[in-house]
KOLGU-375989 format. One line per 8 residues: for each residue x, y, z of C-alpha. Coordinates in Angstrom, 2 decimals. Example, Ala and Ser with C-alpha at 12.3 -4.5 7.8 and 13.67 -1.06 7.14 Angstrom:
<recs>
12.30:-4.50:7.80 ~ 13.67:-1.06:7.14
</recs>
This chain:
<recs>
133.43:171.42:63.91 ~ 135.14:168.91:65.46 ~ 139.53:168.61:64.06 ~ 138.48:165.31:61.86 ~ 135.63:167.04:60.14 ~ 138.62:169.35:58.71 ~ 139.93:169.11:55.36 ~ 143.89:168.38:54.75
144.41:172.35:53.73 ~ 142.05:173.56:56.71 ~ 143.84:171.43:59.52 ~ 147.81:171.94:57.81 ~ 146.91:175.70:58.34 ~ 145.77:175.40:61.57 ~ 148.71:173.55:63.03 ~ 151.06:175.74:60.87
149.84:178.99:62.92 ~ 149.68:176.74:66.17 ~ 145.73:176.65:66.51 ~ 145.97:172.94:66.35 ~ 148.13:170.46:67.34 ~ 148.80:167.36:65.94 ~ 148.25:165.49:68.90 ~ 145.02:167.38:68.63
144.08:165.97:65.30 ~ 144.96:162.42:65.71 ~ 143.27:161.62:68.50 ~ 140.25:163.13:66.85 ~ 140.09:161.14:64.18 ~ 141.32:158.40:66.64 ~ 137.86:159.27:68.76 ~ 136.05:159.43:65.16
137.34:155.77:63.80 ~ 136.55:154.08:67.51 ~ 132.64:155.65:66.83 ~ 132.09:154.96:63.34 ~ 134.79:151.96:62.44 ~ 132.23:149.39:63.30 ~ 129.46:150.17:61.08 ~ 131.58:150.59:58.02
135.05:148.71:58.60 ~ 136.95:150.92:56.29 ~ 140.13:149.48:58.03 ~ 142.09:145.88:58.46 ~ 144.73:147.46:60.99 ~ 144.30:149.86:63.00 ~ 147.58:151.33:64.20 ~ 146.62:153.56:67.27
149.44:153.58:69.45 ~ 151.81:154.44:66.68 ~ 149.98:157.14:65.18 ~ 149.98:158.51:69.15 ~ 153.40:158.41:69.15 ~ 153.90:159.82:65.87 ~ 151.68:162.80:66.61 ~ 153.36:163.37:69.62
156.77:163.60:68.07 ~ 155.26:165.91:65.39 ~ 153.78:168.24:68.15 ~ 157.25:168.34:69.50 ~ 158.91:169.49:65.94 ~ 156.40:172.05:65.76 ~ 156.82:173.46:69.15 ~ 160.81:173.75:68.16
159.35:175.10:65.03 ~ 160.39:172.42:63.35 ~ 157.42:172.03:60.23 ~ 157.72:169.22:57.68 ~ 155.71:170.61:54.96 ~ 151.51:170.29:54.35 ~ 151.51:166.98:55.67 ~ 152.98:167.81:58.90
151.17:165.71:61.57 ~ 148.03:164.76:59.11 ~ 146.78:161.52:59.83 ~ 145.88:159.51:56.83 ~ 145.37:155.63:55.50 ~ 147.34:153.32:53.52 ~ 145.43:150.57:50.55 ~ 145.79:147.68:52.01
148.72:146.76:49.05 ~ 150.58:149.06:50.17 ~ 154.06:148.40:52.18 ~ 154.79:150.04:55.68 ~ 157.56:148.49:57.68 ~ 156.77:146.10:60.13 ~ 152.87:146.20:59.77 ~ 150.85:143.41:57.68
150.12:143.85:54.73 ~ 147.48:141.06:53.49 ~ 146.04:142.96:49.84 ~ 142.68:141.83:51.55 ~ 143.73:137.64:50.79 ~ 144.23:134.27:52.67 ~ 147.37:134.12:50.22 ~ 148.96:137.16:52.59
148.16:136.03:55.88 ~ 150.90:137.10:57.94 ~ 153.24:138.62:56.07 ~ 154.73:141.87:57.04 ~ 156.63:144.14:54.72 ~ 160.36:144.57:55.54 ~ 160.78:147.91:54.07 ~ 158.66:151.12:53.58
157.23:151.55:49.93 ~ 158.00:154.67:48.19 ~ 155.02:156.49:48.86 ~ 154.68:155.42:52.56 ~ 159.00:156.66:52.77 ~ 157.82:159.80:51.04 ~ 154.68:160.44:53.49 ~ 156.83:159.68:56.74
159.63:162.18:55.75 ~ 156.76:165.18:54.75 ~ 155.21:164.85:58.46 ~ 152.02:162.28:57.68 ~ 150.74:160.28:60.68 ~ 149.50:156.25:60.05 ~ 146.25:155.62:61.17 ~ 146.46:152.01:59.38
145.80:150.00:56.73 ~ 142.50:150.31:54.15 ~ 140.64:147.45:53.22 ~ 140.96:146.29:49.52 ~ 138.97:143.98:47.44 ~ 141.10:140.86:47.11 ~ 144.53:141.65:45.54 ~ 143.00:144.89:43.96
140.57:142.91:41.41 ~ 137.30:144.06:42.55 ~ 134.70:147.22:42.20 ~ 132.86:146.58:45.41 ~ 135.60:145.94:48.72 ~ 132.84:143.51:50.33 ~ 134.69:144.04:54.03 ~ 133.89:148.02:53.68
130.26:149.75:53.86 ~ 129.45:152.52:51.78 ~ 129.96:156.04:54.16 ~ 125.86:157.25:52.76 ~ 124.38:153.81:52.74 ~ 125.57:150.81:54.66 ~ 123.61:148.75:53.00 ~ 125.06:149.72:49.57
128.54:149.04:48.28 ~ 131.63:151.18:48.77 ~ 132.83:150.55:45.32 ~ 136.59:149.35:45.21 ~ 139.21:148.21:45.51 ~ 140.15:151.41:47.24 ~ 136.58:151.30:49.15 ~ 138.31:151.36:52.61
140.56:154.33:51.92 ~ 137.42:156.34:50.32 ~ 135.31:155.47:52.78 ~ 137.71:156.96:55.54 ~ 138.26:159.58:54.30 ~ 134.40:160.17:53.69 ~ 133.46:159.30:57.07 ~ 136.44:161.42:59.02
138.43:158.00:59.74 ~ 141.54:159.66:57.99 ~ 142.59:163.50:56.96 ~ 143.48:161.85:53.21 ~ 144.21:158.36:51.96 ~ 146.21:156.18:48.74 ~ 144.37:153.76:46.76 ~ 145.67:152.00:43.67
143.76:152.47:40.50 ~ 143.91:149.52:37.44 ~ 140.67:149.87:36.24 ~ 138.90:152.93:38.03 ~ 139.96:151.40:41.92 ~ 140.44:155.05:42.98 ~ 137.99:156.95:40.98 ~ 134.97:154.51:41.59
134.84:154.41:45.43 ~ 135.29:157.98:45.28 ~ 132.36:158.81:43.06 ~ 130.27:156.68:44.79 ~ 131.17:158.31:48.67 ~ 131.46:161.53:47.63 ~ 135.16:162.56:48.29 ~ 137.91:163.40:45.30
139.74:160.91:44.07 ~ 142.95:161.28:41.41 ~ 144.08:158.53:39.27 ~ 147.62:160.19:37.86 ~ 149.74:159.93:34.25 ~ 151.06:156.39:34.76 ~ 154.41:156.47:36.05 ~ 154.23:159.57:37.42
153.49:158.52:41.45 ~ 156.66:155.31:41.86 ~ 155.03:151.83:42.86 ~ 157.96:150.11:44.55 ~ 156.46:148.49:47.53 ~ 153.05:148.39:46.33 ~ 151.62:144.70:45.32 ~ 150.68:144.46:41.92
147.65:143.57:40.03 ~ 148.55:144.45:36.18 ~ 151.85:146.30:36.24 ~ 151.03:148.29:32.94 ~ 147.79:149.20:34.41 ~ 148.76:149.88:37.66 ~ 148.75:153.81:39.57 ~ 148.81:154.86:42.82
146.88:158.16:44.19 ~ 145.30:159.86:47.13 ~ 141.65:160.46:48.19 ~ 141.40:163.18:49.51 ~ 137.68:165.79:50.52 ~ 138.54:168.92:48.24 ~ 140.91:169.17:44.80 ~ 143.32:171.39:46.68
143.94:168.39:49.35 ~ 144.76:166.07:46.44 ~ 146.95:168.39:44.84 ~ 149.23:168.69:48.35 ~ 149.62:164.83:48.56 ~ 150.44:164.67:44.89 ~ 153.05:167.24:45.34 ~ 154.91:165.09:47.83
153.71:161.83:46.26 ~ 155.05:162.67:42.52 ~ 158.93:162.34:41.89 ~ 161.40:159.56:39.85 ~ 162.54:156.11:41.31 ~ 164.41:154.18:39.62 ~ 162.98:151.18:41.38 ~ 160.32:151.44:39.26
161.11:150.45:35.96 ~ 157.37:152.49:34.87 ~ 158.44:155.76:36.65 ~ 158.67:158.43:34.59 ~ 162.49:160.20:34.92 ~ 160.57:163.93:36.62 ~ 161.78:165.96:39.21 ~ 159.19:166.01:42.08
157.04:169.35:41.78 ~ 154.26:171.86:42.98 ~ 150.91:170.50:41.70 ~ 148.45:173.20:43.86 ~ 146.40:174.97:41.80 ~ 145.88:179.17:42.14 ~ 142.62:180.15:44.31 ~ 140.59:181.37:41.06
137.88:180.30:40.22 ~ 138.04:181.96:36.28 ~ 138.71:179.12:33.31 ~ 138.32:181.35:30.62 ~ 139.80:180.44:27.19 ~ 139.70:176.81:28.79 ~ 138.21:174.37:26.46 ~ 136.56:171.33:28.12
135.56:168.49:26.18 ~ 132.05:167.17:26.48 ~ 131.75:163.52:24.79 ~ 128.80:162.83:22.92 ~ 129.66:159.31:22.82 ~ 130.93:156.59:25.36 ~ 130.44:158.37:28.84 ~ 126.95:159.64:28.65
125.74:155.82:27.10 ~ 123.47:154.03:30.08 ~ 123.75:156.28:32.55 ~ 121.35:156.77:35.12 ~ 119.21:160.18:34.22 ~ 120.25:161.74:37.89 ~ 124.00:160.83:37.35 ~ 123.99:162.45:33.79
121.75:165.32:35.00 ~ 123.85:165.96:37.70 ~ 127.28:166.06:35.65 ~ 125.54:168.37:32.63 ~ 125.03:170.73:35.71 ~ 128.56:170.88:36.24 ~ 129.66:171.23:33.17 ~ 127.21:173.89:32.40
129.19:175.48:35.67 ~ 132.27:175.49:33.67 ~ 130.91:177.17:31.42 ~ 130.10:179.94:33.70 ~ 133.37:180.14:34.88 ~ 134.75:181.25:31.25 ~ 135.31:177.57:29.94 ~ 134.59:176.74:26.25
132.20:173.63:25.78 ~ 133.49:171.52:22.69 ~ 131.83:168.26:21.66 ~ 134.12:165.17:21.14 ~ 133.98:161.82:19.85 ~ 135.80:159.12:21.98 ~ 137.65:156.63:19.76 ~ 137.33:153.06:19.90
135.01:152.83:22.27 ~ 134.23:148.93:20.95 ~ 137.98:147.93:21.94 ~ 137.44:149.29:25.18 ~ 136.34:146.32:27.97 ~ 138.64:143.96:25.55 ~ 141.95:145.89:25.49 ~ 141.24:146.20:29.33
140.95:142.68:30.13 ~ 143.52:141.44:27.58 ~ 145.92:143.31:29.57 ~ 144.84:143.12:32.96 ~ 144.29:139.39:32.83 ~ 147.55:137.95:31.44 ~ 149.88:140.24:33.72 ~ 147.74:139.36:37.14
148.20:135.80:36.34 ~ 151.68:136.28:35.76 ~ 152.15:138.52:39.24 ~ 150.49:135.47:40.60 ~ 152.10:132.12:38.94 ~ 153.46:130.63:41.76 ~ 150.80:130.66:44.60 ~ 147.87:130.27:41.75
150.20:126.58:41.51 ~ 151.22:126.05:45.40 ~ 148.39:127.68:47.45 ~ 144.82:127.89:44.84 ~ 142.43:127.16:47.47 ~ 143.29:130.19:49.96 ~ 142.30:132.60:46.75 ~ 138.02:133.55:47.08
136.64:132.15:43.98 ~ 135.88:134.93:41.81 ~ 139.55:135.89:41.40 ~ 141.12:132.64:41.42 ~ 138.98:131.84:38.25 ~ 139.93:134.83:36.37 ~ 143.42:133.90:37.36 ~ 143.38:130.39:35.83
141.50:131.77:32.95 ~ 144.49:133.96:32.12 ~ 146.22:130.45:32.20 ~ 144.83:129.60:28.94 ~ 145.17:133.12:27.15 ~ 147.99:133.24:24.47 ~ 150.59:135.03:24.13 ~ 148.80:136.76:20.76
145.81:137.77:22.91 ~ 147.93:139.71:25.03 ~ 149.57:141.12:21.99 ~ 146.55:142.11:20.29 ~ 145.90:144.09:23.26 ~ 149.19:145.87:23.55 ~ 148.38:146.74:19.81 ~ 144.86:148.14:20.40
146.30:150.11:23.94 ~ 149.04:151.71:21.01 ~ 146.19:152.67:19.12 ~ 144.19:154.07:21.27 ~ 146.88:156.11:22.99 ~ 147.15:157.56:19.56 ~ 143.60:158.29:18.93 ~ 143.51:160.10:22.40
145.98:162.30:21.70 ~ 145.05:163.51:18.74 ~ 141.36:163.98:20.70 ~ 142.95:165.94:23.24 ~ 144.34:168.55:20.97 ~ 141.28:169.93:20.47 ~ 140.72:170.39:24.34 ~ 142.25:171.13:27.91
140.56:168.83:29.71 ~ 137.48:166.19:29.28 ~ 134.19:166.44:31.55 ~ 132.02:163.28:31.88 ~ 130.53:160.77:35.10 ~ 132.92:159.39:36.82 ~ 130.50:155.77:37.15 ~ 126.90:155.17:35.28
124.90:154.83:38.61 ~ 125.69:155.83:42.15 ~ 126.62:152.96:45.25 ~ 123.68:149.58:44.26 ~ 123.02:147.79:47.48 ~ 125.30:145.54:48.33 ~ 124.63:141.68:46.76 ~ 123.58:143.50:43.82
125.03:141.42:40.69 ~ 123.25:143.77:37.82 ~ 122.29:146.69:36.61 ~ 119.58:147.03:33.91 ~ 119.02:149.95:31.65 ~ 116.20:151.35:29.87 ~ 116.66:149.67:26.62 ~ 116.71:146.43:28.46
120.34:145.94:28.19 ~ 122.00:143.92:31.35 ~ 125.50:144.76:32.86 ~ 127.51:143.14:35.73 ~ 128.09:145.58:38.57 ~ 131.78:145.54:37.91 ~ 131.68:146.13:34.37 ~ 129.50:149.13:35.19
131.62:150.89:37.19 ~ 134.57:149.98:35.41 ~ 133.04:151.09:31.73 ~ 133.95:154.83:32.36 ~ 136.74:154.89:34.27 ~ 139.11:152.00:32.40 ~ 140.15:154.14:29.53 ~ 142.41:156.54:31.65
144.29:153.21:32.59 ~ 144.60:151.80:29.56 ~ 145.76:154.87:27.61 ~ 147.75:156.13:31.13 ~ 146.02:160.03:30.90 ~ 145.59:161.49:34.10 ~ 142.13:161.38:36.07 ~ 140.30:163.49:38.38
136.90:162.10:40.07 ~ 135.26:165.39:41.81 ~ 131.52:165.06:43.66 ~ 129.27:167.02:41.85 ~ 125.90:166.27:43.91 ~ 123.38:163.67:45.21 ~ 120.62:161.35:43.51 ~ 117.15:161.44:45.24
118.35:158.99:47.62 ~ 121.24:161.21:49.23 ~ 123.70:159.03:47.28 ~ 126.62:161.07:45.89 ~ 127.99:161.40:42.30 ~ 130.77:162.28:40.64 ~ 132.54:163.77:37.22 ~ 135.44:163.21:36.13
137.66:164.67:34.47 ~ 140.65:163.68:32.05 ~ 143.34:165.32:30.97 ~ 147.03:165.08:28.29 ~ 149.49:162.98:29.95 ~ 151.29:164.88:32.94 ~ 148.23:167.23:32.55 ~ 147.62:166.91:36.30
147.44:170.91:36.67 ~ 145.06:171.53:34.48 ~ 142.70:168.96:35.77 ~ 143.45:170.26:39.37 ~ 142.79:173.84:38.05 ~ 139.14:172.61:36.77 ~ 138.37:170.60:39.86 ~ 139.46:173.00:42.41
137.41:176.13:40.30 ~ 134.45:173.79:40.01 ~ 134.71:173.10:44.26 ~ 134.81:177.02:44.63 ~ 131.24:177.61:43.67 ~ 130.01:174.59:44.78 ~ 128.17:174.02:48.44 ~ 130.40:173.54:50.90
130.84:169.12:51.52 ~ 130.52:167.84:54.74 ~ 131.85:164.11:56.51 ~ 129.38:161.18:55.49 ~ 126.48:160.96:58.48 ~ 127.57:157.34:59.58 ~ 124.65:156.05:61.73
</recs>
């Protein structure tokens, strides 16, 4: 196995007892995104020489026995939206060409002091508002989708490109390309992970996360990831704290909610077959299956877009006005759309989110954690517009993907997208699993006793 085949846990441990260096690991991967890099294009920037250089200085702590934490010497990649000083960052648009951030965000600030190494940048679907990431390849398929707009950081990660990686996650951006290229992906409680430095699409929306290949890597980077700033005015006033879950496997007494509504509604047969097996493998483990109804399922797509809308087109007022023609087309008309939108709309929508926060919780006190697919179908070839269903019903691609995974946004609950298999055509799928607000344990708990019985994943086969 070659050092960027390892997973975040593996590789910390084996530089921690000195059977691996850093420099070790980062030219690995280094060697690994030079092979594969071409045939997906996970990345927009590349940043080789300084992740050299960083490696090197992190071999040299380590040799003085100087260790960071988990994330000493780990290489990893940054969403496109997100801010590292000095290097571009473009949120995948003509609008951003050139600019460079002056400052680190939070999470990059955070990730330098625990020891993480910058490969580069991830590509994003323009400004976030995408499921697809056109520039990116799925890591199974290239000729399918790598779902978005975090399809160049799940796609790295999938294909050995990066050790772990952030997306950003409005309406399932984090979730969604991990489901569909089989590697873990956590959406957390909003306000939980800061967002300083990270370009917005819909501020109340809005989370930041890692992708990572098991539930125990996720937990690490959320562990250094999680913590107030009062730079943003969403962060939640915490402490930073120790989100890695125990190594058992035993969820007895645990009660996981299985919808019967909502999340199993046109679903491909091998995505819903595939998640019944899991959750039938909670049950194994000691977990308590308990059927729920999800509330106000109708308000769903609306709430989301009444929300979403309105606040991108704000974010965006002044180059929408100075600079409309460098936007692609299919955002810059959702943009102007949000133009004409009143302010009641967007009211009406804060009113329904309300609601449906409140319906939530009351559905969560009757269980620890909800089990359902993460996406209705796995990765559609790429220039796909629609998916049809066995009734005959039609649905974009993006409001596919986006069906499932919106609610966690909208209602801010924390989310967990675990791979749970393959379709016929070697395509993976994923579960997911939502929990209470700051809940992230127990989800992490489910997800990492789940991976314990499950086969063993391996790195995409690029060819």
């Amino acid at each position: 196995m070659q050092p960027s085949e390892l997973s975040l846990v593996a590789a910390a441990d084996a530089i921690r007892q000195r059977r691996l260096s850093p420099v070790e690991l980062v030219d690995s991967v280094l060697d690994r995104v030079e092979e594969v890099e071409p045939l997906v294009g996970a990345y927009v920037t590349v940043a080789a020489e300084q992740a050299r250089r960083s490696a090197l200085e992190a071999e040299r702590e380590a040799a003085a026995g100087r260790f960071r934490g988990p994330l000493h010497g780990i290489p990893m990649g940054l969403k496109d939206l997100i801010d590292v000083a000095g290097v571009p960052t473009t949120a995948g648009s003509r609008v951003r060409a050139g600019h460079r951030a002056d400052s680190d965000s939070t999470v990059t600030a955070r990730l330098a002091a625990a020891g993480a190494v910058l490969v580069g940048k991830t590509h994003t679907h323009e400004f976030a508002f995408g499921l697809t990431t056109p520039q990116t390849r799925n890591a199974w398929d290239r000729g399918r989708v790598a779902g978005g707009s975090s399809g160049g950081s799940a796609v790295a990660v999938a294909a050995g490109t990066a050790t772990f990686a952030l997306g950003t996650d409005t309406g399932g951006s984090i979730r969604v390309p991990a489901a569909l290229n089989g590697v873990v992906g956590l959406k957390p409680t909003y306000g939980l992970v800061p967002r300083h430095g990270v370009t917005s699409l819909s501020w109340s929306l809005d989370h930041v996360g890692p992708l990572t290949r098991t539930v125990a890597d996720a937990a690490v980077v959320l562990s250094v990831l999680a913590g107030h700033d009062p730079r943003d005015p969403a962060s939640l006033p915490l402490p930073a704290g120790d989100h890695r879950p125990d190594a058992s496997a035993d969820l007895t007494g645990l009660r996981v909610g299985v919808p019967r509504n909502h999340y199993f509604d046109h679903v491909d047969p091998q995505v819903e077959a595939a998640v019944r097996r899991a959750v039938d493998r909670l049950e194994a483990l000691g977990a308590r299956l308990v059927e729920v109804g999800i509330p106000m399922t109708r308000y769903i797509q609306a709430t989301q877009w009444g929300l979403m809308v309105p606040e991108a087109t704000a974010y965006h007022e002044r180059t929408l006005r100075t600079v409309p023609d460098l936007y692609d087309a299919d955002l810059r008309v959702v943009l102007e759309a949000g133009e004409l939108m009143s302010a009641g709309d967007y009211l009406r929508a804060q009113r329904a989110r309300t609601l449906m926060r409140q319906e939530w919780a009351r559905m969560l006190e009757e269980v620890d954690v909800i089990a359902a697919p993460t996406v209705p179908t796995t990765a559609v070839p790429a220039g796909q517009q629609t998916v049809t269903w066995s009734d005959g019903t039609v649905e974009s691609v993006p409001e596919a993907y986006v069906r499932l995974s919106a609610p966690a946004n909208i209602t801010g609950v924390p989310s967990l997208s675990v791979p749970v298999g393959h379709d016929r055509a070697g395509l993976p799928i994923g579960m997911q699993l939502l929990g209470r607000p700051l809940g992230e344990a127990v989800l992490l708990r489910v997800g990492h006793a789940y991976e314990q019985t499950a086969p063993a994943r391996r790195l995409a086969p690029v060819a």
